[in-house]
Backbone bond lengths (Angstrom), bond angles and torsions (degrees), N, CA, C in turn:
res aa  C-N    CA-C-N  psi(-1)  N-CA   C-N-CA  omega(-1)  CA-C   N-CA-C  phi
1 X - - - 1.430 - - 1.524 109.27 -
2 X 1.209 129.04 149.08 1.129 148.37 -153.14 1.412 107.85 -81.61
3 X 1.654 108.31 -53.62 1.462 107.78 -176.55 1.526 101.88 -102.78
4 X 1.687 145.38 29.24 1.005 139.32 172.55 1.668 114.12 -44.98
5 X 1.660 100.73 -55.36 1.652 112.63 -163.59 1.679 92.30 -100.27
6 X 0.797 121.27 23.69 1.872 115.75 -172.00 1.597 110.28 -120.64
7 X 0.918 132.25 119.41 1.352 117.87 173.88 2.023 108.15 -104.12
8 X 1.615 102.54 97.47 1.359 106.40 178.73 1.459 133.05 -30.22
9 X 1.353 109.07 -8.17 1.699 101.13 -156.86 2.066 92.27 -112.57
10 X 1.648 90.87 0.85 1.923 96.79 -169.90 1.886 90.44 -82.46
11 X 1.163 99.66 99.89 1.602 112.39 -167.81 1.432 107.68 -111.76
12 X 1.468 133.85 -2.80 1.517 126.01 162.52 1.156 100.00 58.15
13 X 1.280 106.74 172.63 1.919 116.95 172.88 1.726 137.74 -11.95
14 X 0.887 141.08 42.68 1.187 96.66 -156.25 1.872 109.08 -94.17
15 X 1.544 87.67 -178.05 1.730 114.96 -159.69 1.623 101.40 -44.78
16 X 1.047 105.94 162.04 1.812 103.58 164.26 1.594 98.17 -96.71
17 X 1.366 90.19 141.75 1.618 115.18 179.54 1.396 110.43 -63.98
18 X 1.408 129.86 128.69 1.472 133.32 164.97 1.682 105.86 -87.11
19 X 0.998 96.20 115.93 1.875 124.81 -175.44 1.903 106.65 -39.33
20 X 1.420 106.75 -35.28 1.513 117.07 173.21 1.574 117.07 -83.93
21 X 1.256 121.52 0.99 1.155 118.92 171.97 1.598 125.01 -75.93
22 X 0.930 116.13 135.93 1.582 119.34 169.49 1.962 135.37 -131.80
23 X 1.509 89.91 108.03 1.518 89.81 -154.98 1.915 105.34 -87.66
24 X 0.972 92.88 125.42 1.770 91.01 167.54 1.629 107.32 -99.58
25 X 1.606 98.50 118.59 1.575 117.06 161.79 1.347 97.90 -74.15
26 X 1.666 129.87 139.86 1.270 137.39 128.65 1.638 116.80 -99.09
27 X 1.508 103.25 128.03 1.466 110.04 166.55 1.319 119.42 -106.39
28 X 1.235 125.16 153.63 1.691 138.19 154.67 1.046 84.33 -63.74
29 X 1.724 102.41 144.52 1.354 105.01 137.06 1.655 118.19 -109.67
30 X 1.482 125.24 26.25 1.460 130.90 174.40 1.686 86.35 -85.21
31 X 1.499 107.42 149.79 1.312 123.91 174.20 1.664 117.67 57.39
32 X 1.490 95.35 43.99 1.818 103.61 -171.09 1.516 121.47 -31.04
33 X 1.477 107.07 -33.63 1.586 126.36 -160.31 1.691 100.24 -57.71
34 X 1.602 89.63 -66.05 1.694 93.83 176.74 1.210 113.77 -80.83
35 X 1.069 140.75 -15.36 1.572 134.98 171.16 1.400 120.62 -62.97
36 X 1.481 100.63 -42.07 1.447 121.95 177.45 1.871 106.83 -49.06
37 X 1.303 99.16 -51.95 1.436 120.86 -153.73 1.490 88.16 -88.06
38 X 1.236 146.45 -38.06 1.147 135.61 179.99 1.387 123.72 -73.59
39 X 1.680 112.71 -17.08 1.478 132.39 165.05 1.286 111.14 -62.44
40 X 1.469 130.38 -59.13 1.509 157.59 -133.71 1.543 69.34 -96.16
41 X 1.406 165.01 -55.42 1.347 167.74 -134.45 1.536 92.14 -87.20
42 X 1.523 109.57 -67.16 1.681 113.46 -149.47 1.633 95.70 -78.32
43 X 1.653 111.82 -37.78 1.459 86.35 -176.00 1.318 114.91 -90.03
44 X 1.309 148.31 -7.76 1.616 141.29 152.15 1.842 101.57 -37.36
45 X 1.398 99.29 -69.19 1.606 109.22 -162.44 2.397 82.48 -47.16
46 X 1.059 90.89 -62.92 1.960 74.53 -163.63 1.651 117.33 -57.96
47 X 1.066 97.49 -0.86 1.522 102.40 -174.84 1.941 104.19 -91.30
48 X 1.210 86.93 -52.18 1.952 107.21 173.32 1.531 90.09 -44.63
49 X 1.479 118.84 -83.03 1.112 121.70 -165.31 2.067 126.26 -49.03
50 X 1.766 90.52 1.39 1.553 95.84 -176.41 1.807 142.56 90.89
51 X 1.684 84.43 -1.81 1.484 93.77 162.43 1.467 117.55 -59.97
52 X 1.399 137.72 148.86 1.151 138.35 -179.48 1.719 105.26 -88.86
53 X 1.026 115.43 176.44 1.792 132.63 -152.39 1.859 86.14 -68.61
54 X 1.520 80.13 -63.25 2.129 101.26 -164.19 1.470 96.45 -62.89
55 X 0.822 148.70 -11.87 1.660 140.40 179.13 1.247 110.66 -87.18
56 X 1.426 126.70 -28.06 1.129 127.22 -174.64 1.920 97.48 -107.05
57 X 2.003 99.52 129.45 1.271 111.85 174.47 1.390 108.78 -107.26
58 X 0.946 104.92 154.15 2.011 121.10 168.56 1.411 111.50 -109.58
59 X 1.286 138.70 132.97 1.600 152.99 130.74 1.149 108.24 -113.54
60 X 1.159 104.25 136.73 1.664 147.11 167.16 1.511 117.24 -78.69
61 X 0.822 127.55 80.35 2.023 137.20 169.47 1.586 100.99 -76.86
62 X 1.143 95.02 141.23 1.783 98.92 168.33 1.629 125.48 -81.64
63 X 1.457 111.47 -32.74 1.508 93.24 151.59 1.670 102.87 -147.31
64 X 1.273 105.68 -155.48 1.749 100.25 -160.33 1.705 102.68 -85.29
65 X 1.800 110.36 -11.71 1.754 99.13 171.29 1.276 97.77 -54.93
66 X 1.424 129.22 -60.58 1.639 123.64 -165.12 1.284 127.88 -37.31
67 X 1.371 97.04 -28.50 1.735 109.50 -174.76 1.695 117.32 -29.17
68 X 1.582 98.56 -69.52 1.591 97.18 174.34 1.104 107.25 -41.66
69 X 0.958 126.57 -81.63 1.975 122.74 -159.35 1.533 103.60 -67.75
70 X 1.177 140.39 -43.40 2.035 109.68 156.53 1.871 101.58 -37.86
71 X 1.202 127.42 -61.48 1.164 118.60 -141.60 1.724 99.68 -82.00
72 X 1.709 126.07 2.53 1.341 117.89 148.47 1.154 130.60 -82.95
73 X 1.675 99.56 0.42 1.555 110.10 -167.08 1.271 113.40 -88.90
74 X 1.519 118.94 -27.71 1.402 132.49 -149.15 1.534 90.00 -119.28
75 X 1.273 123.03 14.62 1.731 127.71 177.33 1.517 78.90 -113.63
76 X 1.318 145.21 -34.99 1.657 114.31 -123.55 2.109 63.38 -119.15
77 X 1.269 125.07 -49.10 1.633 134.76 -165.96 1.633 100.25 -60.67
78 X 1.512 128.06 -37.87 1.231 112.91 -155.37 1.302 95.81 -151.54
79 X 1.197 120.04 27.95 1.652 128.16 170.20 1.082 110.51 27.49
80 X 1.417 120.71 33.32 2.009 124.69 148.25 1.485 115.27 -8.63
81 X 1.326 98.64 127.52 1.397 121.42 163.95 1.563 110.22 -54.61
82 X 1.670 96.70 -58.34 1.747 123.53 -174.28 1.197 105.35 -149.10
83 X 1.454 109.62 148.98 1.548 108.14 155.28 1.380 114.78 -115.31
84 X 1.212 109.97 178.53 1.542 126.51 178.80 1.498 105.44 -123.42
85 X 1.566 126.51 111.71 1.305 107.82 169.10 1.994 96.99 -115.47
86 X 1.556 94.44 158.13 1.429 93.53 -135.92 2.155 76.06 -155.58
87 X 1.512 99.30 108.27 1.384 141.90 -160.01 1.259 135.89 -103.87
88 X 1.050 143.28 164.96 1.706 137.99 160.62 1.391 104.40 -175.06
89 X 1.612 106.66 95.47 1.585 97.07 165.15 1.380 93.20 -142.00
90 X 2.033 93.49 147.05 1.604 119.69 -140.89 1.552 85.85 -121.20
91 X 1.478 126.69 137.99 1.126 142.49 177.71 1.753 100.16 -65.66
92 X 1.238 110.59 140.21 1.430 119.29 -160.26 2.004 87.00 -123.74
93 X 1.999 99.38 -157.80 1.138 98.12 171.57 1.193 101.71 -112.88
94 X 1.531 140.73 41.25 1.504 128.65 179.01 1.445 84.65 -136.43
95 X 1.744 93.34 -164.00 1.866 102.94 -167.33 1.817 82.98 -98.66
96 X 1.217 138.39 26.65 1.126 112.71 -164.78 1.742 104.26 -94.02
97 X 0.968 111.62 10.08 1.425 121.49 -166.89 1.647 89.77 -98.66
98 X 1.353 133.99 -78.19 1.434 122.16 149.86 1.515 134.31 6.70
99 X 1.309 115.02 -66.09 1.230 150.60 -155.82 1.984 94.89 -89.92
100 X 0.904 122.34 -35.58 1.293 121.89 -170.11 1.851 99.74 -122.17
101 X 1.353 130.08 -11.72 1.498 108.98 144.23 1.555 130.84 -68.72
102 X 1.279 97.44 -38.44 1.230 105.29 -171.48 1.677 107.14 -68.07
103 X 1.331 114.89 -49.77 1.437 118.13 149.87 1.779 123.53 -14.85
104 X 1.179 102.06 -80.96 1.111 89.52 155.88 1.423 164.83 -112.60
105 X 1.599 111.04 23.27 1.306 117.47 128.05 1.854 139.84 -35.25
106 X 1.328 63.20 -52.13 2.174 77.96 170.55 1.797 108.87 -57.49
107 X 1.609 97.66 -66.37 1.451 103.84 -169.42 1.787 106.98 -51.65
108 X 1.316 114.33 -43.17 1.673 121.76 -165.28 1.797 84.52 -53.51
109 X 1.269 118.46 -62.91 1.443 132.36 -164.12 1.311 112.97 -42.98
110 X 1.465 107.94 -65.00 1.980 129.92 167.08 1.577 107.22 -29.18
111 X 1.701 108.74 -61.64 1.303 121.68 -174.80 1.321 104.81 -62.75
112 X 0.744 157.06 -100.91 2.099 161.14 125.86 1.549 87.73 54.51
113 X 1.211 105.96 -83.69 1.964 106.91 -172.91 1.236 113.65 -54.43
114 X 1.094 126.92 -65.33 1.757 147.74 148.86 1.636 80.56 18.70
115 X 1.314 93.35 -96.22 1.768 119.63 -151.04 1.633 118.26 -70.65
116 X 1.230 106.24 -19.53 1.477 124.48 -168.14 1.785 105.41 71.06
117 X 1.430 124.27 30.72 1.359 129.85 164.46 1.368 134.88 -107.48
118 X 0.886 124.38 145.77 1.420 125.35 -161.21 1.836 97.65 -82.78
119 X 1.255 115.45 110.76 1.108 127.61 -166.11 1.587 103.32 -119.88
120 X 1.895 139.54 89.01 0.755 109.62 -106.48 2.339 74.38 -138.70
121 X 1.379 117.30 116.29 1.402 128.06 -179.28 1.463 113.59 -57.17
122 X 1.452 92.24 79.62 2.082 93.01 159.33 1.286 111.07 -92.27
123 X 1.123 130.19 50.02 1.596 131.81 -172.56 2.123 91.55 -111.30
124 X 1.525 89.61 123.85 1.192 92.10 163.27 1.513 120.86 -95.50
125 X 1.117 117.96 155.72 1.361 133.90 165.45 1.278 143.48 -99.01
126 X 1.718 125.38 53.56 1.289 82.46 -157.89 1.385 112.86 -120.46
127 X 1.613 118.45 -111.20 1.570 105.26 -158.21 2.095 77.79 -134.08
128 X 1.174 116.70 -47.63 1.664 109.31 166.39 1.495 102.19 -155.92
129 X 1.436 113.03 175.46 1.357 131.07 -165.74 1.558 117.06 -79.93
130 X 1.275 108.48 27.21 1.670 122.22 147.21 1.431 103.40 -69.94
131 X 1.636 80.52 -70.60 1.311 94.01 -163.97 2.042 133.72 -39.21
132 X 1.461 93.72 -55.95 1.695 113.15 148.94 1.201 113.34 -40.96
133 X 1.426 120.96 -56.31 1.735 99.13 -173.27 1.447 120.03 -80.88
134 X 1.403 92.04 -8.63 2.242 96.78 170.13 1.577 114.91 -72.75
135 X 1.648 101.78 -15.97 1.548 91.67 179.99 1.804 103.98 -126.13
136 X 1.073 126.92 45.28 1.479 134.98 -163.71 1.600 86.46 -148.88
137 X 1.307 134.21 10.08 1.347 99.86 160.91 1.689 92.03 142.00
138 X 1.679 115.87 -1.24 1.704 121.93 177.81 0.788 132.41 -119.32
139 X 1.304 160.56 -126.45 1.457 153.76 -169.46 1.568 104.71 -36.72
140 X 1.749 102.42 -72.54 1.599 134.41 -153.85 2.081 95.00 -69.19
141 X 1.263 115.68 -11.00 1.704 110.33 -178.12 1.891 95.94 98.14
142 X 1.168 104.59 -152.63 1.453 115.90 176.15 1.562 125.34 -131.07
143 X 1.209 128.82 95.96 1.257 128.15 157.66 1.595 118.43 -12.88
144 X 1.006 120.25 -54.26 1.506 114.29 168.23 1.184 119.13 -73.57
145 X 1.350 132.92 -22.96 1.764 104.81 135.75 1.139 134.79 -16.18
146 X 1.707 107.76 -70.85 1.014 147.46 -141.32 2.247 98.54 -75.62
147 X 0.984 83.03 -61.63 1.533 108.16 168.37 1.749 105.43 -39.15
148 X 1.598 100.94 -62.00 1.636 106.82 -169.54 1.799 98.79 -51.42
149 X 1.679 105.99 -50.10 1.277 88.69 -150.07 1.651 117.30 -83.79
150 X 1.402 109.43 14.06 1.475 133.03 -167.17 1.847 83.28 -82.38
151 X 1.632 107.56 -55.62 1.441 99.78 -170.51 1.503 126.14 -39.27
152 X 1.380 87.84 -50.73 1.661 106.89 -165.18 1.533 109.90 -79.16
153 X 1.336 116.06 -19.92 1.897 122.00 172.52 1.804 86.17 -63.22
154 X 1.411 101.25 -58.08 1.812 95.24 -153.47 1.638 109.95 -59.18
155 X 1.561 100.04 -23.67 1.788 102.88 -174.82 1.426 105.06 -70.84
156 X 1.580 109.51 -30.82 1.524 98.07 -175.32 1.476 122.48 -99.27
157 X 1.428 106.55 2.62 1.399 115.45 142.63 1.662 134.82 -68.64
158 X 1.363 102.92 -51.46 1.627 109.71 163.67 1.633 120.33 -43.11
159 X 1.560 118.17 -40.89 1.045 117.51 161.72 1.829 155.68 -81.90
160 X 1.462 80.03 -20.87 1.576 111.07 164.45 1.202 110.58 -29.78
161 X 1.165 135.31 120.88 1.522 151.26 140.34 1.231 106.39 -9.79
């Protein structure tokens, strides 16, 4: 496993925030528990890092397929710098768990190129809701950390000299 020896939320430096930036979080709201907890992750880490209150937006999607299309919404509504879309889908007993990551992997990806924005996959994946709550805020740290500080590396790359 990927994040066994890693603790997600061990985030090192990050960039100083440019005051004109504006990040739109999108959340699921399927699997509130970890969604919740993966929110409470990305916006501390952007807040730590010095984004102001009003720069940072919230939408609410009902589950993590929606993600792409919240996360064209909150580019085209609030002319985002970046977004964060920010996930929880739990391996079931059908292929629909398959069928709806890959979904939206693609769409997060589409949207990202689409726009020329850093549109940035906090969607977890996993196999059951251990697992989710080890990386939403338990053992493994929080993916939405992890997510926040992906935004703000790519913003201060986009701008770099």
């Amino acid at each position: 496993m990927a994040t066994e020896n890693k603790n997600l939320s061990d985030l090192g430096n990050l960039p100083k925030v440019n005051a004109d930036w504006t990040i739109v979080v999108v959340k699921s709201a399927w699997n509130e528990e970890i969604t919740t907890g993966l929110y409470n992750g990305a916006i501390a880490t952007l807040k730590s890092a010095g984004m102001a209150d009003d720069k940072i937006k919230t939408m609410i999607v009902p589950g993590s397929f929606e993600l792409p299309l919240g996360a064209q919404w909150g580019i085209e509504k609030y002319e985002a710098d970046a977004v964060i879309c920010l996930g929880s889908v739990i391996r079931g007993e059908t292929a629909h768990f398959d069928y709806v990551c890959q979904a939206v992997s693609s769409g997060v990806k589409d949207v990202s190129l689409h726009y020329n924005v850093p549109v940035i996959f906090g969607v977890l994946t996993d196999d059951n809701i251990e697992q989710s709550r080890a990386r939403s805020g338990g053992k493994h740290g929080n993916k939405g950390d992890e997510a926040a500080a992906t935004a703000l590396l790519m913003l201060q790359l986009r701008d770099q000299d």
